[in-house]
N, C-alpha and C positions, 0 to 999 in steps of 0.2 A: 304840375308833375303828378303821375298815378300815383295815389295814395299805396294800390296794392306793389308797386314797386319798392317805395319807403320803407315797407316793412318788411320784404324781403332782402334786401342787401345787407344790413346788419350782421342777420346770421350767417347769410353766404356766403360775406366778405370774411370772416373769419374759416370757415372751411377752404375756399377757394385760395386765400391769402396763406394757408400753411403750403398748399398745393406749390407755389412757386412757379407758377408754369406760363414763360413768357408767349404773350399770343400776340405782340407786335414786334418789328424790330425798330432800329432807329429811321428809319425812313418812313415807315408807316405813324410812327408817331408824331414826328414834325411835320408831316402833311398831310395830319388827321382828317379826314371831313367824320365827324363825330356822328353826324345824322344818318350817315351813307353804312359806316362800321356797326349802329344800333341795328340798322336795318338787317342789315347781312346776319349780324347774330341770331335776331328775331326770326328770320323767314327759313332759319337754318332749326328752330325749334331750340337754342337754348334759352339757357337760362336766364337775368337781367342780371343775377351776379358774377356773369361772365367781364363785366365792369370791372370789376374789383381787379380781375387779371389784368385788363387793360391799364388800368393805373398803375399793378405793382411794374408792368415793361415797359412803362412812359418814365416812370420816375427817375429814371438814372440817366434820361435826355430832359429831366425840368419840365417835362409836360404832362399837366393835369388834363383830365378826361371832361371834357363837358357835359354836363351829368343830364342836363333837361334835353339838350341835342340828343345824346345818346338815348336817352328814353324814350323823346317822339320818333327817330326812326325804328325804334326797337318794336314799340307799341303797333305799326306799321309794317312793320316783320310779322307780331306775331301773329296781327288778323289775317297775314298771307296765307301764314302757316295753319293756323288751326282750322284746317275745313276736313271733310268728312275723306274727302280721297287720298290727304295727306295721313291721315289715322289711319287709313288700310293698308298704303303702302307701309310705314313704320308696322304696325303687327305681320302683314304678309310676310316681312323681313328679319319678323321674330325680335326686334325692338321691344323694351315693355313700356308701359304707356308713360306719355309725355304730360307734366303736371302747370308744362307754362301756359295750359288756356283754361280759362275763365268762362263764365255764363251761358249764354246762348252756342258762342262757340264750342266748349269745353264738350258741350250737349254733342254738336255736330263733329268734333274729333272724335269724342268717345265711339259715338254709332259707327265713324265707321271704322274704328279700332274692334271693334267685335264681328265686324263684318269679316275684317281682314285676319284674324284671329282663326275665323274658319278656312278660310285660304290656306294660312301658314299648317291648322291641322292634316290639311290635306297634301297638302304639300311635303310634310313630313314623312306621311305616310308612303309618297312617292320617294322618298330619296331611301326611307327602309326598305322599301322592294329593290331600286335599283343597286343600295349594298350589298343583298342578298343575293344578285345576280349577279357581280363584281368576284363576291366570293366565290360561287359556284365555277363562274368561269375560269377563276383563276386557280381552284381544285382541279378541272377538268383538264386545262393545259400542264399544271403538272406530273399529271397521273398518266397521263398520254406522252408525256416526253421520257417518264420512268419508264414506262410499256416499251414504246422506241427504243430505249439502253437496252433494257432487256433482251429484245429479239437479235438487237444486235449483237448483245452477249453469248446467243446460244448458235449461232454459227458461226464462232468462232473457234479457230482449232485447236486441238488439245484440251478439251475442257472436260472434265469425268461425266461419269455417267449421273453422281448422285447431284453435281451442279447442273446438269441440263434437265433433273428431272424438277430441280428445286425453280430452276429460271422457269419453267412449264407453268408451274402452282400459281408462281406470281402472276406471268403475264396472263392467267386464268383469272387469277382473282383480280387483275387490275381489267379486265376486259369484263368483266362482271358489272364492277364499280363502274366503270367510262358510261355503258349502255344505260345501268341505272343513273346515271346523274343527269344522262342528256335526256331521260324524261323530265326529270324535277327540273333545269335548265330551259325545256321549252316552256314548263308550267308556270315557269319564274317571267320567261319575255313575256307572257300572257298578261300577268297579272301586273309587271308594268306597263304596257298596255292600255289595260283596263284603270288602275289609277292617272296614267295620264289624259285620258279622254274626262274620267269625272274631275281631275281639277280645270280640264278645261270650260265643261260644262257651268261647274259651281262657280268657276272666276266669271265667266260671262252673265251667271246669274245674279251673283253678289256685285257686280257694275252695274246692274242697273239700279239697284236698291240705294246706289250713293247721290 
């Protein structure tokens, strides 16, 4: 059995154990394959005191977890899991780093957790431009459906003179506002745009480095 496993579940099992939170049900428990559930935990990135869950949702079916099964397929998880393309998708996705790998792997998660870290910056920065364009757009159809009420207000009949002079002012100053937003609205598609080509360039740059 991994020693560094030993010394983890101790403390786990008591956090995880207040948790309560059943992760098998009775059928998954009486026809455990222990080796196959480590696995799946492993290659999934948790934790090994994911265990501790699994005991407290067997217990009230009479079944104990096979603790060395569950560990060699978990250990077999986790070498799946900690490679360098696995770290970039988990940061690209704004995940923060995952602490179940060890050594030489730990080395090759991490690198490409910082690879992918620039992704996700950039990325971010694309979804700020395309809120910023979201907004705009959805100022500009409201200003423009107000403008519409408007005009349709002022030829209407019986309306005084000091109301058609006031409807005038507005659809002035909303026909102001429209023209000026639809610059800042094309300067907005531009600019995402232009964020979308450089995360495509830097995703393709930062694949090759993994």
């Amino acid at each position: 059995m991994n020693i560094r496993y030993l010394t983890l579940l101790p403390g786990l099992a008591l956090v995880l154990g207040i948790a309560g939170c059943a992760t098998l049900d009775k059928e998954n428990c009486l026809s455990a394959d222990w080796q196959l559930i480590g696995f799946n935990d492993g290659v999934e990135g948790r934790d090994a005191g994911r265990l501790e869950q699994h005991r407290d949702a067997c217990s009230d079916y009479g079944v104990v977890p096979q603790m060395d099964q569950y560990l060699l397929g978990y250990d077999r998880g986790v070498r799946r899991y900690c490679t360098a393309v696995n770290g970039y998708r988990e940061a690209r996705a704004g995940k923060p780093l995952n602490a179940v790998c060890s050594g030489e792997q730990q080395q090759e998660f991490t690198r490409g957790f910082e690879l992918g870290t620039e992704a996700h910056q950039q990325l971010a920065r694309l979804e700020s431009a395309r809120h910023e364009l979201s907004i705009l757009t959805s100022e500009q159809r409201a200003d423009v459906r107000d403008r519409n009420d408007k005009r349709e207000q002022l030829i209407m009949a019986g309306i005084s003179s000091d109301t058609r002079a006031f409807l005038l002012s507005e659809i002035n100053d909303l026909d102001h506002e429209i023209r000026l937003r639809n610059v800042h609205i094309k300067q907005q598609q531009q600019a995402v745009r232009m964020e979308t080509r450089y995360l495509q360039e830097l995703e393709a740059e930062l694949r090759q480095q993994l």
